[in-house]
Each structure stands twice: as C-alpha cells, then as structure tokens.
C-alpha positions in Angstrom: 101.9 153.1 27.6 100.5 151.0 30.0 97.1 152.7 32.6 98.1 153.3 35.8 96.7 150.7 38.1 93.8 151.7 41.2 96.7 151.9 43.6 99.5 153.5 41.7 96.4 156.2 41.0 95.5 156.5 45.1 99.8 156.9 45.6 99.8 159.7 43.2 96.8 161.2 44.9 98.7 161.4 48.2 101.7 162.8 46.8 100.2 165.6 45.1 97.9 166.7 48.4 101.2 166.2 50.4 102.7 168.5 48.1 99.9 171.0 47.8 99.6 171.4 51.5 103.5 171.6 52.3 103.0 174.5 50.0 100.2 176.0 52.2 102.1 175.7 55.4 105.5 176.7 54.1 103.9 180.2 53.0 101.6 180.5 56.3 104.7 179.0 58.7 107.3 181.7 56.7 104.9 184.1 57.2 104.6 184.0 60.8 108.4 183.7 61.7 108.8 186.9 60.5 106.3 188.4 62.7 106.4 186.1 65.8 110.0 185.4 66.0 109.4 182.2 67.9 112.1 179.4 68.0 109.2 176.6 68.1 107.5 178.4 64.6 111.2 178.1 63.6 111.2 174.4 64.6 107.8 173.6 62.6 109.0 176.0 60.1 111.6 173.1 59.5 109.5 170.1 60.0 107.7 171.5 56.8 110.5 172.7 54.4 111.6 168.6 54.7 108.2 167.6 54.6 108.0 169.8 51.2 111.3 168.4 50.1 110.8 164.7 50.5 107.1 165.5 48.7 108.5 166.4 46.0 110.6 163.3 46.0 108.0 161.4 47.0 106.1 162.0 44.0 108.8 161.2 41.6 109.8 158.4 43.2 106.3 157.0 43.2 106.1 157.4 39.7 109.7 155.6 39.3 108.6 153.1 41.5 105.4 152.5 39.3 108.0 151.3 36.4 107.5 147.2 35.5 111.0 145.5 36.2 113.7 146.0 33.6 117.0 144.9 32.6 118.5 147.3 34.8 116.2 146.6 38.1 115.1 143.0 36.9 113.1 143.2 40.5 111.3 146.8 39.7 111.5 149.9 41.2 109.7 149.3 44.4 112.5 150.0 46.8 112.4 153.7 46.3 109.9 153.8 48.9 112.1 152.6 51.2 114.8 155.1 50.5 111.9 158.0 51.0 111.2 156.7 54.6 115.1 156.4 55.5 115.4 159.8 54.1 112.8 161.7 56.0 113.9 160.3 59.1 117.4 161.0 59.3 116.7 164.7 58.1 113.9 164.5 60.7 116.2 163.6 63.3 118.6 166.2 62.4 116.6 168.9 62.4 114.8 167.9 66.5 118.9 167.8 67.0 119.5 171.5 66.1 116.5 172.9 67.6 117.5 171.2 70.9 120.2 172.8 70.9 119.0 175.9 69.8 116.5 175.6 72.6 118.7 174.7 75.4 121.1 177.3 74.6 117.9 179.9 74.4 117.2 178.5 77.9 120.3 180.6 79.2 119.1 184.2 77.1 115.2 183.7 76.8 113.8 186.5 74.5 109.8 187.6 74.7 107.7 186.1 72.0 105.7 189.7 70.2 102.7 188.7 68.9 101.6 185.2 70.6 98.3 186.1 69.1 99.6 185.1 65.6 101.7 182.1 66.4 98.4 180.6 67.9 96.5 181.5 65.2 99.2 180.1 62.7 99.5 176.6 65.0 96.1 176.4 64.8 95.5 176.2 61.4 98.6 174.6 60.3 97.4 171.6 62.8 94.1 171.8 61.3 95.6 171.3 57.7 97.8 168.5 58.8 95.1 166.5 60.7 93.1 166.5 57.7 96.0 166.0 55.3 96.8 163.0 57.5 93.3 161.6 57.4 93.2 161.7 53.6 97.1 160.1 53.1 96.3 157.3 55.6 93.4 156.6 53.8 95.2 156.2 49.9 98.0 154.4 51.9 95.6 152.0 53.0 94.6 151.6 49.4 97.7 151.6 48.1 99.7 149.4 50.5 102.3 151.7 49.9 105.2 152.2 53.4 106.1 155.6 51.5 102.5 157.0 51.6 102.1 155.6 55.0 105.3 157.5 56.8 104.2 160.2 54.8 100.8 160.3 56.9 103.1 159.4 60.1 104.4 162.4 59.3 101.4 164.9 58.7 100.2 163.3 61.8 103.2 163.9 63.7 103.2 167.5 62.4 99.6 168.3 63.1 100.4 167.4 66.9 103.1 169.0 67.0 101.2 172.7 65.7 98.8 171.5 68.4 101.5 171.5 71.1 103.1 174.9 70.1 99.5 176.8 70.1 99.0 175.7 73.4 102.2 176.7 74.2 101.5 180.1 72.9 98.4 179.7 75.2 100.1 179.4 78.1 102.4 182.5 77.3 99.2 184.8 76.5 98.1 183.5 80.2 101.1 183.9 81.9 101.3 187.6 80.4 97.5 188.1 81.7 98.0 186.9 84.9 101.0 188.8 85.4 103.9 186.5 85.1 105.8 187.9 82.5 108.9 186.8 84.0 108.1 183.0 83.0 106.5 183.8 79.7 109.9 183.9 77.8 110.4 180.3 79.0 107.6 178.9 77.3 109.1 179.1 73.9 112.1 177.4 73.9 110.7 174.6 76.5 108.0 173.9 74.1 110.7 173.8 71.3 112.2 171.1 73.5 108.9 169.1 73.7 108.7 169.0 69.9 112.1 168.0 69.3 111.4 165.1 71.6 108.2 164.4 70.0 109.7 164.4 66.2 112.9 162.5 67.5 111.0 159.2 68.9 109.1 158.4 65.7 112.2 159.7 63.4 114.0 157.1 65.1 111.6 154.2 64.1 110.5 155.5 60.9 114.2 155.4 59.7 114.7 151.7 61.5 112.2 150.9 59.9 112.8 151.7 56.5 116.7 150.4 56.8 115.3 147.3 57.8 113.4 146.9 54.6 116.1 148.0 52.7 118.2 144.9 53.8 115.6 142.9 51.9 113.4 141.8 55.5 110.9 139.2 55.1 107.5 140.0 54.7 105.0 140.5 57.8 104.0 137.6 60.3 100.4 137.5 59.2 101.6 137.2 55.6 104.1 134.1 56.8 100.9 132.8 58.5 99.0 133.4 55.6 101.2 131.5 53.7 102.0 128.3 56.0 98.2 128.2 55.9 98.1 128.0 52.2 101.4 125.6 51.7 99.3 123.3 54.8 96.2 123.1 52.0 98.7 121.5 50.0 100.2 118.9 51.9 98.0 116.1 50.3 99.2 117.3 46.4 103.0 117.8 46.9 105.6 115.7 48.8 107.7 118.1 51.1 108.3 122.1 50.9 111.5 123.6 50.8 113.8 127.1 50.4 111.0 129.0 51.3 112.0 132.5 51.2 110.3 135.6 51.5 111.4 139.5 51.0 109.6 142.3 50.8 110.3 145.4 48.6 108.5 148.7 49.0 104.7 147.8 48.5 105.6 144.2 47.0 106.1 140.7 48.2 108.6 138.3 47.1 107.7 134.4 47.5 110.1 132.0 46.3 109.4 128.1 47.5 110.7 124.9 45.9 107.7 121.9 45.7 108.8 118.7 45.5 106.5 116.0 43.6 106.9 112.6 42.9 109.2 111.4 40.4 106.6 109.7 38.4 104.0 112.7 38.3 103.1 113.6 34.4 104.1 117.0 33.5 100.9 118.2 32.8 99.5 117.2 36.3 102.9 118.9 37.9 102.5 122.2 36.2 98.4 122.0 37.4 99.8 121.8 41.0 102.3 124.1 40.8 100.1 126.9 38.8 97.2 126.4 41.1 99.5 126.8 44.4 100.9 130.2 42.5 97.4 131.1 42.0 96.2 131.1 45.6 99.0 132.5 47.2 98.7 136.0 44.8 95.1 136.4 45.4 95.7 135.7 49.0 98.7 137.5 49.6 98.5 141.1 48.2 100.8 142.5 45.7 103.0 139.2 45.5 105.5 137.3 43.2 105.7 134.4 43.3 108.4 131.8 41.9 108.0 128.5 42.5 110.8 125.8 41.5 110.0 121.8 41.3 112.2 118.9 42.1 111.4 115.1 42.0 111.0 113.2 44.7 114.3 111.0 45.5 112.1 108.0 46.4 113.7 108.0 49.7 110.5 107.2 51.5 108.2 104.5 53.0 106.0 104.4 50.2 109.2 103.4 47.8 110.6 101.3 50.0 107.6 99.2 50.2 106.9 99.4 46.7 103.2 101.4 47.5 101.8 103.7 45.7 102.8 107.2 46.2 100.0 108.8 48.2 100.8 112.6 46.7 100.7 111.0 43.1 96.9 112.1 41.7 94.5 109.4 41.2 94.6 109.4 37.3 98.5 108.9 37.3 
C-alpha cells in the first residue's frame, strides 16, 4: 500500500475537522431550536445537517479520489471532487428556497421568538466555530490544491457569516423588546431568515456553476495556459511547430496533451531528450499535471527544405 502523499494527508485533515465541527454545531444548533423556536436557527439548523452530510461524503470521496488510475477510471478518481461541489450547491440552493418561503409566508403570521438570549448565544458561537473552521480548511485547501476542500471552506465561511447575521438579528429583537417595540420584534425573525436565504443562494449558485463546469472536462486556469505558452515559447529553437494542444482539468489535476513536431532527420535518442525535457518542465512548473506529449516528423514543407539548408531546429551534433 502505497503512503499517502503531503497533500492527500492536508485533504484528509480538512475532512475530518469539517466533520468534527458539523458534529459540534448540529448538537448546539438542535439544541437551541427546541428552546428558541426561531425560523432563522431552523434555516442554519439546515445549512449544517448538509454541511454534515456532504462531510461525510467529502471524506470518502477524498479517499476515492486518492486511488492511482485503473482499468475502470484509466484517468483516476479525481473528478469526485467535482461532484461534492455540484452536490452541496444544489442542496444549498434548495434549502435558501424552502426557508424563503417559509419566511415569507411567516411574514403574514409572525410568532414572538422566547428566549433571544439563547439564539444569540448559540449564533455566536456557532460563527465563532465556523470562522475558525474556515481558516484552518482554506489553509489545507491551499496545500492541497484540492476545489472540494476549497468549497468546503466557501462554505464554513458562508456559514460563520451567516450565524453572524442571525445573532445580530437576535440583537435587534432584544432591543426592540427593551425599547418598547414589541410589535416589530416578531418581524425580525423571518426578515433575517430572508437575508440568509439570499446570502446562501448567491454563492450556491456559483459554487454549483462552477463545479458543472469542471465536470464538462474545462480547461485548466489562464495563468496555467500562460504558464504553459511560456514554457512551449522556451522551446521554439528545439522543435519545429506545436500542435493539438489540449488542456482539461479534473478535480485537483491537470491534463496536458500537445503534439511536437521535429525534423524528419532528428536521431531518436536526441527526439526523446527533447521531448522528456519539455515533459519535465511543464510538471514541475505546472502543479499536479500529466502530461502526454505525441511526436510527428516534420513534412519538409519548409524554406529550409526547399533550399536544401540545414534545418535550424535539428541539434548541432545531428
């Protein structure tokens, strides 16, 4: 059995303090709904039994998408990542839908939040949690170069300002209820349900785009294109013309493929020194790539042939 690699390790980290702090919140969050009976607990309630759901999946599919290529995937298992970011979108989106409603309708028959007391206390802390959750899972996702542990952090973040918006809604109902405006305070809940909703919907919305782009095998990011014109430019002098360059890019990895072609009359031995060398520099430049390159001979339809000159590509030993 092969040792997990740096970043595979820093993924698995993530996972597991995603998972252990969904745990957290679901018990404090489930706690507090019973006592508070506050539709925007409910609403973060839900943001966190998905977030515990796709953490769980998360960290299986981290440790599927670990697996070297087979005969079944003969690409790997990378893609899974993607499939985790489509899925906690949509379900993201789903649930700001419902609680829309829920809170529009709630509008119409607003209800007295008991105990605002404990619904700040619990937003509090649950932001706290996720803030600091998010800090750590942005930090292994920048290790890890992992779009799975990254929307994962979206999403703590995302989370940690949303508790932030519902405790100072709660703070504006323990006001309201001081200064004597009780008939606005059963307002505040199901308009600061509505604000969530329309902060998890925005970023839902990209995070699945996102991901369902990817899945439809997108090319890799413009400063890894630019990264890799640079490095086909450094080659110009060694290799007669570039073609079928293709890129894709697959969870965490990056699929090159480009076919060189030499001149007709290059040795085999010199061929295979410019092609490995190009392979070389574009994996250590270009993280977590593969690269296949193909070769073709030159077809001698040039200047060079047709003056019967030297071929100014061919090395100086050939």
């Amino acid at each position: 059995m092969t040792k997990p690699s740096e970043k595979e390790i820093c993924m698995l980290k993530a996972a597991k303090l995603s998972l252990f702090c969904n745990v957290l919140l679901f018990i404090l969050k489930g706690s507090a709904i019973f006592l508070v009976n506050s539709l925007a607990i409910a609403a973060d309630l839900g943001i966190t039994v998905v977030g515990l759901t796709v953490s769980v999946i998360l960290y299986y599919s981290i440790k599927l998408s670990n697996r070297p290529a087979d005969y079944l995937c003969n690409y790997g298992y990378t893609k899974i990542e993607h499939v985790c970011e489509a899925m906690e979108g949509i379900v993201l989106i789903g649930i700001a839908l419902a609680m829309s409603f829920q809170a529009f309708m709630n509008l119409f028959r607003p209800e007295v939040v008991p105990y605002p007391w404990i619904g700040f206390g619990c937003s509090v802390i649950s932001a706290s949690l996720n803030f600091i959750g998010a800090r750590f899972i942005f930090k292994m996702a920048k290790k890890s170069s992992s779009p799975a542990i990254q929307a994962e952090g979206v999403h703590y973040q995302l989370e940690g300002f949303i508790s932030g918006t519902i405790a100072l809604a709660f703070t504006v109902s323990i006001a309201l209820k001081y200064f004597g405006f009780e008939a606005f305070e059963s307002y505040v809940d199901p308009l600061a349900t509505l604000l969530v909703s329309v902060m998890i919907t925005v970023p839902s919305i990209t995070l699945a785009r996102h991901a369902f782009f990817n899945l439809l095998d997108a090319s890799i990011e413009e400063g890894g294109k630019l990264e890799l014109m640079k490095l086909l430019g450094q080659y110009m002098h060694r290799c007669c013309e570039f073609k079928g360059i293709k890129t894709r890019i697959s969870g965490r990895k990056k699929f090159i493929e480009i076919n060189v072609v030499l001149p007709h009359n290059i040795s085999l031995k010199q061929g295979h020194k410019v092609v490995h060398s190009l392979r070389q520099d574009i994996s250590s430049h270009i993280a977590e790539s593969e690269v296949l390159i193909q070769t073709e001979p030159c077809d001698g339809n040039c200047v060079f042939s047709q003056k019967n000159q030297r071929c100014p590509y061919l090395p100086e030993n050939e």
